[in-house]
N, C-alpha and C positions, 0 to 999 in steps of 0.2 A: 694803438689808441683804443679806451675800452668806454665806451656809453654807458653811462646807468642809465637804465631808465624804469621811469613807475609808468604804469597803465591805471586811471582810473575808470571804474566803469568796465572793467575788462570782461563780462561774461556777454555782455551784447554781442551784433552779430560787425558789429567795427569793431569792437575792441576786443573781438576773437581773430581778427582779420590781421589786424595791428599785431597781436600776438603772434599768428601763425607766421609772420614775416619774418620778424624779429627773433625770432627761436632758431633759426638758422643765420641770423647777419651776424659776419665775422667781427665786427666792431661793437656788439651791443650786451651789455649784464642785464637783465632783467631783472631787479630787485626788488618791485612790488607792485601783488596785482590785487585789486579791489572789487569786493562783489558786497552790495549787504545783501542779496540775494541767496547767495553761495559761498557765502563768509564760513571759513573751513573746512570748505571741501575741494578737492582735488580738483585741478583745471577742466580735466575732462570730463566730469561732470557736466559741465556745460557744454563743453568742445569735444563732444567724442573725438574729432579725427585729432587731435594733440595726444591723444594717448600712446605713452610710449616717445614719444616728444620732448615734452615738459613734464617733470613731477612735482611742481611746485601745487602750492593749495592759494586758494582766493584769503583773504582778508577784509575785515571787515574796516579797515582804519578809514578815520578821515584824511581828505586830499592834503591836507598837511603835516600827517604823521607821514603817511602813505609816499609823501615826496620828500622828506626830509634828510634821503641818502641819495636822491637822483640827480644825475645833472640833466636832465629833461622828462616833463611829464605830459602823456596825450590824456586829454582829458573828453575821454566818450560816455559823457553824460547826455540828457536829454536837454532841449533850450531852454532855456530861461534857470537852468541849473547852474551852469558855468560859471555865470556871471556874477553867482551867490559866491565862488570860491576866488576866483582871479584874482581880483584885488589883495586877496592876503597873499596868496600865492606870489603876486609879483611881489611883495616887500622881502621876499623869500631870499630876491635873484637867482630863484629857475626857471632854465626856458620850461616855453609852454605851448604845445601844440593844443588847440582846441578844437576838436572837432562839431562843435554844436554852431551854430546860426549865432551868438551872442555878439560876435566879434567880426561876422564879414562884411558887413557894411559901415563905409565910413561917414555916413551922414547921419546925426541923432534923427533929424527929420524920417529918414528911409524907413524906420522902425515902426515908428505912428503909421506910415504906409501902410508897410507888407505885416507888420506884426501885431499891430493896434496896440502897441503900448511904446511910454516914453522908456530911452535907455536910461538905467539909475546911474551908471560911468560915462557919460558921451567922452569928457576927458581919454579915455583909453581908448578910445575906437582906433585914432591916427597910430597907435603905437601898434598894431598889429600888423603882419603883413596877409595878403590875399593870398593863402600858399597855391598859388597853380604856376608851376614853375617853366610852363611854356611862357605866362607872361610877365613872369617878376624875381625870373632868376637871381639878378643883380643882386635886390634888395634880399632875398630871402638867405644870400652867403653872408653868414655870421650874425643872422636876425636873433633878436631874444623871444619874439612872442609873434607865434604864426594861426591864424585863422584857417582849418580846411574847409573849402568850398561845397557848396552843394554840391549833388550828385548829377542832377539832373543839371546845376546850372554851366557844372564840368562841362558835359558833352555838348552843351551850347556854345557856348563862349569859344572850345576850340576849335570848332565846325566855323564860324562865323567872321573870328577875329583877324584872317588877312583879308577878308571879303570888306567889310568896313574900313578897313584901314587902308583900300584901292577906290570902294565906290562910294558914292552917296546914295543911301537906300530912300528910295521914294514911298513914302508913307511908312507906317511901324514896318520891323520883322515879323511875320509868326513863326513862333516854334511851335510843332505837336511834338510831343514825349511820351513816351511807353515806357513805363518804369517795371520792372519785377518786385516780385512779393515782401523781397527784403526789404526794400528800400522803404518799407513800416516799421522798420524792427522789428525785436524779438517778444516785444510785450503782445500777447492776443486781443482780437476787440471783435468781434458781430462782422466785419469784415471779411476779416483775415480768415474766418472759419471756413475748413477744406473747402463745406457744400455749397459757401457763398462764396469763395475766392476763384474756385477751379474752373477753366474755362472760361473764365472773364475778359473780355474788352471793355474796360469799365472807365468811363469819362468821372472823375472823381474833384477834377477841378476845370472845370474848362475856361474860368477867366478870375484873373487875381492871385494864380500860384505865388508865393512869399517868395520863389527864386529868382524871379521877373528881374526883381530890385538886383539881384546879384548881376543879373544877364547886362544889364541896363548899366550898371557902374562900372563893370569892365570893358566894355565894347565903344562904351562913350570915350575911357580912356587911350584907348587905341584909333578909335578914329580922332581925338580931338576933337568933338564935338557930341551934343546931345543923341544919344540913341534910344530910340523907341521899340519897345517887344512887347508884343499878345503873345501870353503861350499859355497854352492848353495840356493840362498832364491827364495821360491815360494809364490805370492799372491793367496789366497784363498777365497772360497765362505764363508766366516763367518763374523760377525762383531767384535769379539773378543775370541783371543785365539792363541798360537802358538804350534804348536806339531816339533818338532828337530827327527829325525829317524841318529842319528852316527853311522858310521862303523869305529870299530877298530880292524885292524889286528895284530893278532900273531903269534910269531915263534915256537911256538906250543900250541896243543889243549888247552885251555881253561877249567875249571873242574866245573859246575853250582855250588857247596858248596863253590868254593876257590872264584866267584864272588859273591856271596848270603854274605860272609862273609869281602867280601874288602868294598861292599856298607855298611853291619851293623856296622861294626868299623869305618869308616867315619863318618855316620851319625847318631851316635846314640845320642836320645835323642834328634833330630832336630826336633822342633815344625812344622816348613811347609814344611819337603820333605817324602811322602808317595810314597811306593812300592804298584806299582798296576803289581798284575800278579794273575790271578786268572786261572784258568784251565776250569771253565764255565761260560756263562751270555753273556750279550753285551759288558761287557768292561771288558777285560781281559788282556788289554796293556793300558797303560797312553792316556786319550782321551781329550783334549783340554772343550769336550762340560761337563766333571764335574769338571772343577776347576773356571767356571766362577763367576767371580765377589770374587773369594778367594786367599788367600794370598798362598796356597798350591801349587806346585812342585811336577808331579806327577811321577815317575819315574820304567822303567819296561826296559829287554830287552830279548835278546834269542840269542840263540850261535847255528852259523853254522859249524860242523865241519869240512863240506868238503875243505873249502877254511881257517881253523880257522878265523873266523872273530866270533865276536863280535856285536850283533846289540840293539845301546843302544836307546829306545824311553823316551821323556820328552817333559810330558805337562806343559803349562802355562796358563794364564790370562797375555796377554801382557801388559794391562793395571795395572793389579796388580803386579803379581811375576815380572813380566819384568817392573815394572816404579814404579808407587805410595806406593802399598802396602813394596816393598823391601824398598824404602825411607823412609817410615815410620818406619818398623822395625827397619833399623839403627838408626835412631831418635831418639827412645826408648830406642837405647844401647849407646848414646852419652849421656842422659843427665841420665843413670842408672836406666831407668825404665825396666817393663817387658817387654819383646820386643813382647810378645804378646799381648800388649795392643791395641787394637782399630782393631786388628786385628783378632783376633780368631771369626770365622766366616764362616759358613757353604757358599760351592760354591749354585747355583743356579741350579734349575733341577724340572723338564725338562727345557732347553732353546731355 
Protein backbone atom coordinates (compact mmCIF):
# COMPACT_ATOMS: atom_id res chain seq x y z
CA UNK A 1 0.00 0.00 0.00
CA UNK A 2 1.65 3.38 -1.14
CA UNK A 3 0.24 6.98 0.51
CA UNK A 4 0.51 9.97 -1.40
CA UNK A 5 0.83 12.53 0.37
CA UNK A 6 1.23 16.51 -0.10
CA UNK A 7 2.73 18.53 2.88
CA UNK A 8 1.63 22.03 2.96
CA UNK A 9 3.49 24.45 4.58
CA UNK A 10 6.43 22.02 4.61
CA UNK A 11 9.51 24.38 5.43
CA UNK A 12 8.24 25.25 9.09
CA UNK A 13 9.71 23.45 11.80
CA UNK A 14 6.30 20.83 11.75
CA UNK A 15 6.13 20.43 8.60
CA UNK A 16 9.98 19.64 8.51
CA UNK A 17 9.20 17.20 11.18
CA UNK A 18 6.31 15.71 9.19
CA UNK A 19 8.68 15.45 6.50
CA UNK A 20 11.68 13.99 8.30
CA UNK A 21 9.18 11.06 9.13
CA UNK A 22 7.74 10.42 6.35
CA UNK A 23 10.96 10.20 4.01
CA UNK A 24 11.74 6.92 5.53
CA UNK A 25 7.84 5.38 6.01
CA UNK A 26 7.65 2.33 4.02
CA UNK A 27 3.93 3.05 2.94
CA UNK A 28 4.27 6.75 2.05
CA UNK A 29 5.06 8.84 -1.88
CA UNK A 30 5.59 12.11 -1.05
CA UNK A 31 4.36 14.02 -3.99
CA UNK A 32 4.22 17.62 -2.91
CA UNK A 33 5.74 19.85 -0.75
CA UNK A 34 4.89 23.68 -0.45
CA UNK A 35 6.84 26.67 0.64
CA UNK A 36 5.99 30.27 -0.88
CA UNK A 37 9.01 31.00 1.10
CA UNK A 38 11.26 28.61 -0.54
CA UNK A 39 9.17 27.96 -3.71
CA UNK A 40 12.16 26.31 -5.85
CA UNK A 41 14.58 25.58 -3.74
CA UNK A 42 15.83 22.42 -2.53
CA UNK A 43 14.32 20.88 0.79
CA UNK A 44 17.43 21.38 2.48
CA UNK A 45 17.39 24.69 2.14
CA UNK A 46 15.30 24.90 4.81
CA UNK A 47 16.01 21.45 6.45
CA UNK A 48 19.63 21.10 6.54
CA UNK A 49 19.54 17.64 8.25
CA UNK A 50 17.28 16.22 4.88
CA UNK A 51 20.16 16.60 2.96
CA UNK A 52 21.11 13.73 1.17
CA UNK A 53 17.53 12.35 2.30
CA UNK A 54 15.08 13.89 0.11
CA UNK A 55 16.14 15.64 -3.26
CA UNK A 56 12.93 17.08 -4.02
CA UNK A 57 12.65 21.18 -4.27
CA UNK A 58 9.47 23.10 -2.37
CA UNK A 59 6.78 24.53 -4.61
CA UNK A 60 5.06 27.24 -4.73
CA UNK A 61 1.44 25.83 -5.50
CA UNK A 62 -1.68 26.48 -3.95
CA UNK A 63 -3.30 23.81 -1.39
CA UNK A 64 -5.29 22.69 -4.08
CA UNK A 65 -2.99 22.33 -6.99
CA UNK A 66 -0.61 21.19 -4.39
CA UNK A 67 -3.17 18.27 -3.23
CA UNK A 68 -4.66 17.34 -6.32
CA UNK A 69 -2.39 13.90 -6.74
CA UNK A 70 -2.56 13.12 -2.96
CA UNK A 71 -4.71 10.75 -1.08
CA UNK A 72 -3.91 12.87 2.19
CA UNK A 73 -2.75 16.31 2.82
CA UNK A 74 -1.10 17.67 6.47
CA UNK A 75 -1.69 21.02 6.38
CA UNK A 76 1.07 23.15 8.57
CA UNK A 77 -0.13 26.36 8.01
CA UNK A 78 -0.42 29.00 10.63
CA UNK A 79 -4.33 29.52 12.59
CA UNK A 80 -6.64 31.05 11.07
CA UNK A 81 -5.04 29.98 7.68
CA UNK A 82 -6.43 26.56 7.48
CA UNK A 83 -9.73 27.35 7.75
CA UNK A 84 -9.39 29.79 4.42
CA UNK A 85 -8.49 26.39 2.43
CA UNK A 86 -10.54 23.36 4.05
CA UNK A 87 -13.69 23.80 2.92
CA UNK A 88 -12.63 23.58 -0.89
CA UNK A 89 -10.25 21.10 0.18
CA UNK A 90 -13.05 18.92 1.61
CA UNK A 91 -15.18 19.16 -1.86
CA UNK A 92 -11.95 17.60 -3.14
CA UNK A 93 -12.63 14.14 -1.08
CA UNK A 94 -9.01 14.34 0.44
CA UNK A 95 -8.25 13.47 3.71
CA UNK A 96 -6.90 16.14 5.64
CA UNK A 97 -4.74 16.27 8.57
CA UNK A 98 -4.63 19.78 10.05
CA UNK A 99 -2.24 20.68 12.11
CA UNK A 100 -3.37 24.42 13.02
CA UNK A 101 -5.97 25.27 16.08
CA UNK A 102 -8.85 25.84 13.33
CA UNK A 103 -10.51 22.52 13.72
CA UNK A 104 -9.73 21.16 17.53
CA UNK A 105 -12.52 22.52 19.17
CA UNK A 106 -15.95 21.37 18.70
CA UNK A 107 -17.93 24.18 20.12
CA UNK A 108 -18.35 27.40 17.85
CA UNK A 109 -18.73 29.12 21.42
CA UNK A 110 -14.92 27.83 22.51
CA UNK A 111 -13.57 30.00 19.74
CA UNK A 112 -15.00 33.48 20.87
CA UNK A 113 -13.37 32.13 24.31
CA UNK A 114 -9.82 31.15 23.77
CA UNK A 115 -9.59 32.83 20.23
CA UNK A 116 -11.70 35.90 20.25
CA UNK A 117 -13.21 35.39 17.10
CA UNK A 118 -16.42 33.63 15.74
CA UNK A 119 -15.66 30.34 13.48
CA UNK A 120 -16.83 31.18 9.73
CA UNK A 121 -17.56 26.96 9.48
CA UNK A 122 -19.04 25.94 12.86
CA UNK A 123 -20.82 23.29 10.53
CA UNK A 124 -17.34 21.42 10.04
CA UNK A 125 -16.07 21.51 13.55
CA UNK A 126 -18.08 17.95 14.32
CA UNK A 127 -16.55 16.43 11.28
CA UNK A 128 -13.07 16.55 12.52
CA UNK A 129 -11.60 14.14 14.62
CA UNK A 130 -9.29 15.35 17.93
CA UNK A 131 -6.23 13.28 16.51
CA UNK A 132 -4.59 12.09 20.09
CA UNK A 133 -4.85 8.63 19.60
CA UNK A 134 -4.47 7.59 23.19
CA UNK A 135 -8.10 8.93 23.28
CA UNK A 136 -9.96 8.41 20.00
CA UNK A 137 -8.30 5.61 18.38
CA UNK A 138 -11.68 4.13 17.34
CA UNK A 139 -12.81 7.08 15.67
CA UNK A 140 -9.61 8.15 14.11
CA UNK A 141 -9.60 4.26 12.02
CA UNK A 142 -10.78 5.32 8.58
CA UNK A 143 -11.41 9.03 9.64
CA UNK A 144 -11.48 11.64 6.56
CA UNK A 145 -10.44 14.71 8.35
CA UNK A 146 -8.19 14.82 11.62
CA UNK A 147 -7.37 17.90 13.84
CA UNK A 148 -3.59 17.61 15.44
CA UNK A 149 -3.75 18.74 19.04
CA UNK A 150 -1.92 21.34 20.66
CA UNK A 151 1.39 20.62 21.99
CA UNK A 152 1.25 21.74 25.22
CA UNK A 153 -2.47 20.68 25.41
CA UNK A 154 -0.85 16.90 24.32
CA UNK A 155 1.18 16.54 27.36
CA UNK A 156 -1.74 17.73 29.42
CA UNK A 157 -4.53 15.78 28.68
CA UNK A 158 -2.20 12.60 28.66
CA UNK A 159 -0.71 13.21 32.15
CA UNK A 160 -4.28 13.71 33.42
CA UNK A 161 -6.78 11.71 31.65
CA UNK A 162 -7.13 8.43 33.76
CA UNK A 163 -6.75 10.56 36.88
CA UNK A 164 -10.30 12.32 35.91
CA UNK A 165 -11.76 9.45 34.68
CA UNK A 166 -11.09 7.64 38.53
CA UNK A 167 -11.43 11.01 40.78
CA UNK A 168 -13.45 14.01 41.07
CA UNK A 169 -11.09 16.88 41.09
CA UNK A 170 -11.96 19.44 43.80
CA UNK A 171 -11.81 22.79 42.51
CA UNK A 172 -9.94 23.53 38.78
CA UNK A 173 -6.73 21.54 37.78
CA UNK A 174 -3.58 23.66 37.37
CA UNK A 175 -1.26 22.91 34.88
CA UNK A 176 2.25 24.83 34.56
CA UNK A 177 4.01 24.08 31.23
CA UNK A 178 7.46 24.83 30.04
CA UNK A 179 7.43 24.80 26.46
CA UNK A 180 10.96 25.12 24.25
CA UNK A 181 11.78 27.70 21.66
CA UNK A 182 10.15 25.76 18.94
CA UNK A 183 7.18 25.71 19.88
CA UNK A 184 6.95 29.58 18.36
CA UNK A 185 7.90 28.43 15.19
CA UNK A 186 10.28 29.27 12.67
CA UNK A 187 9.09 32.89 11.98
CA UNK A 188 11.44 35.34 14.28
CA UNK A 189 9.85 38.17 16.44
CA UNK A 190 11.85 40.43 19.49
CA UNK A 191 11.32 37.40 21.43
CA UNK A 192 12.84 34.64 19.99
CA UNK A 193 16.14 36.68 19.55
CA UNK A 194 19.26 34.72 20.82
CA UNK A 195 19.95 37.77 23.47
CA UNK A 196 16.23 37.82 24.55
CA UNK A 197 15.34 34.01 24.30
CA UNK A 198 18.77 32.45 25.91
CA UNK A 199 18.51 31.52 29.40
CA UNK A 200 15.02 32.35 29.93
CA UNK A 201 12.41 31.18 32.51
CA UNK A 202 10.01 33.38 30.94
CA UNK A 203 6.05 33.43 32.16
CA UNK A 204 4.68 34.37 28.79
CA UNK A 205 1.04 33.40 29.53
CA UNK A 206 0.23 32.87 32.95
CA UNK A 207 -3.66 32.81 32.72
CA UNK A 208 -5.86 32.39 29.57
CA UNK A 209 -3.43 30.06 27.25
CA UNK A 210 -5.91 29.22 24.06
CA UNK A 211 -5.04 25.38 24.96
CA UNK A 212 -6.95 25.47 28.25
CA UNK A 213 -10.23 25.21 25.84
CA UNK A 214 -8.39 21.91 24.40
CA UNK A 215 -7.35 20.53 28.03
CA UNK A 216 -11.04 21.44 29.13
CA UNK A 217 -12.87 19.44 26.03
CA UNK A 218 -10.97 16.45 26.40
CA UNK A 219 -10.83 15.74 29.99
CA UNK A 220 -14.57 16.69 30.49
CA UNK A 221 -15.09 13.89 27.79
CA UNK A 222 -13.30 11.36 29.68
CA UNK A 223 -14.68 11.98 32.85
CA UNK A 224 -18.24 12.66 31.80
CA UNK A 225 -18.55 15.56 33.16
CA UNK A 226 -17.42 19.40 33.24
CA UNK A 227 -13.62 19.84 33.84
CA UNK A 228 -12.04 22.85 34.83
CA UNK A 229 -8.06 24.03 34.23
CA UNK A 230 -5.85 27.21 35.11
CA UNK A 231 -2.75 26.66 33.25
CA UNK A 232 -0.07 28.78 33.02
CA UNK A 233 2.74 28.44 30.08
CA UNK A 234 6.36 29.24 30.60
CA UNK A 235 9.01 29.76 27.76
CA UNK A 236 12.04 27.92 28.40
CA UNK A 237 15.95 27.66 27.93
CA UNK A 238 15.62 24.53 25.45
CA UNK A 239 15.04 24.15 21.79
CA UNK A 240 12.74 21.45 22.10
CA UNK A 241 10.53 19.66 24.41
CA UNK A 242 7.72 20.32 26.86
CA UNK A 243 7.44 19.03 30.50
CA UNK A 244 3.34 19.94 32.09
CA UNK A 245 3.84 19.49 36.08
CA UNK A 246 -0.61 19.18 36.83
CA UNK A 247 -2.04 19.38 40.24
CA UNK A 248 -5.14 17.56 40.94
CA UNK A 249 -6.91 17.83 44.07
CA UNK A 250 -8.86 15.34 46.18
CA UNK A 251 -11.68 14.99 48.52
CA UNK A 252 -9.61 12.40 50.06
CA UNK A 253 -6.13 10.73 50.28
CA UNK A 254 -5.27 9.30 47.11
CA UNK A 255 -3.74 5.47 47.54
CA UNK A 256 -0.16 5.11 45.08
CA UNK A 257 -1.79 1.16 43.97
CA UNK A 258 -5.43 2.80 43.26
CA UNK A 259 -3.18 5.49 40.77
CA UNK A 260 -0.42 3.03 39.51
CA UNK A 261 -3.67 1.03 38.43
CA UNK A 262 -6.10 3.95 36.88
CA UNK A 263 -2.83 4.81 34.56
CA UNK A 264 -2.23 0.76 33.69
CA UNK A 265 -6.00 0.27 32.69
CA UNK A 266 -6.00 3.35 30.55
CA UNK A 267 -3.11 2.87 29.02
CA UNK A 268 -2.30 -0.40 28.56
CA UNK A 269 -0.67 -1.67 25.62
CA UNK A 270 -0.14 2.22 24.42
CA UNK A 271 2.86 2.05 22.02
CA UNK A 272 4.24 5.83 23.06
CA UNK A 273 3.00 6.62 26.69
CA UNK A 274 5.94 5.37 29.25
CA UNK A 275 5.83 5.67 33.10
CA UNK A 276 8.96 7.07 34.29
CA UNK A 277 9.28 6.89 38.11
CA UNK A 278 12.32 5.21 38.93
CA UNK A 279 13.51 5.57 42.81
CA UNK A 280 17.29 6.29 41.66
CA UNK A 281 19.53 7.89 38.64
CA UNK A 282 19.02 11.38 37.06
CA UNK A 283 15.67 10.82 35.71
CA UNK A 284 13.34 9.55 38.09
CA UNK A 285 10.33 11.82 36.83
CA UNK A 286 9.41 12.40 32.97
CA UNK A 287 12.28 14.74 31.66
CA UNK A 288 11.69 16.58 28.37
CA UNK A 289 15.69 16.03 27.41
CA UNK A 290 14.91 11.77 26.78
CA UNK A 291 11.99 11.99 24.58
CA UNK A 292 13.69 14.11 22.06
CA UNK A 293 13.18 13.72 18.49
CA UNK A 294 10.57 10.55 19.78
CA UNK A 295 7.13 9.86 19.35
CA UNK A 296 7.02 8.85 23.19
CA UNK A 297 4.77 10.52 26.24
CA UNK A 298 6.61 10.37 29.21
CA UNK A 299 4.58 10.16 32.18
CA UNK A 300 5.38 10.13 36.16
CA UNK A 301 3.66 11.75 39.19
CA UNK A 302 3.75 11.73 43.16
CA UNK A 303 1.10 12.41 45.85
CA UNK A 304 0.99 14.90 48.57
CA UNK A 305 -0.84 14.00 51.23
CA UNK A 306 -1.03 16.81 53.25
CA UNK A 307 -3.09 19.00 51.16
CA UNK A 308 -4.41 15.61 48.99
CA UNK A 309 -3.15 16.75 45.73
CA UNK A 310 -1.96 14.82 43.06
CA UNK A 311 1.17 16.03 41.13
CA UNK A 312 1.12 14.67 37.74
CA UNK A 313 4.45 15.44 35.46
CA UNK A 314 4.53 14.69 31.34
CA UNK A 315 7.08 14.94 29.09
CA UNK A 316 7.15 15.67 25.42
CA UNK A 317 8.99 16.47 22.05
CA UNK A 318 6.69 19.44 21.12
CA UNK A 319 7.62 18.94 17.81
CA UNK A 320 6.88 15.25 17.84
CA UNK A 321 4.21 13.98 20.54
CA UNK A 322 2.83 17.67 20.43
CA UNK A 323 2.72 18.11 16.34
CA UNK A 324 4.28 15.77 13.53
CA UNK A 325 4.89 12.48 15.12
CA UNK A 326 0.94 12.52 16.75
CA UNK A 327 -0.13 13.45 13.01
CA UNK A 328 1.53 10.83 11.59
CA UNK A 329 0.23 8.22 14.06
CA UNK A 330 -3.21 9.06 13.29
CA UNK A 331 -2.35 8.86 9.67
CA UNK A 332 -1.42 5.40 10.06
CA UNK A 333 -4.88 4.75 11.93
CA UNK A 334 -6.96 6.59 9.00
CA UNK A 335 -5.77 4.68 6.25
CA UNK A 336 -5.26 1.03 8.56
CA UNK A 337 -1.81 0.91 8.84
CA UNK A 338 0.47 0.26 12.12
CA UNK A 339 0.34 3.35 13.76
CA UNK A 340 3.65 2.56 14.59
CA UNK A 341 4.90 2.94 11.45
CA UNK A 342 7.63 5.58 10.69
CA UNK A 343 7.62 6.07 14.10
CA UNK A 344 9.12 3.56 16.37
CA UNK A 345 12.27 5.26 17.20
CA UNK A 346 14.52 5.67 20.00
CA UNK A 347 14.59 9.61 21.59
CA UNK A 348 18.12 11.14 21.24
CA UNK A 349 20.68 11.18 24.15
CA UNK A 350 22.50 13.01 25.30
CA UNK A 351 21.15 16.15 23.75
Amino acid sequence: MSIRVSIVGASGYVGGEILRILSLHSHVEIVSLTSRQYAGEYVHKAHPNMKGIINAKFTGDDPLKASSNADVVFLALPHKASVKVVPKLMETGIRIIDMSADFRLKSPESYVRWYGYEHPYPDLLKKFVYGLAELHREELKGAKYVSAPGCMASASIIGLAPLVKKYAPVGPIIVDAKIASSGAGGKPSPSTHFSERYGVIRPYKPTGHRHTGEIEQELSIVANKKINVAMSAHAVNMVRGILTTSHLMTDSGAKLPDIWKAYREFYTSEPFVRFMMDKTGIYRFPDPKVVIGSNFADVGFDIDPYINRIVVLTAIDNLMKGAAGSAVQSMNLMFGLNEKEGLNMAALHPV
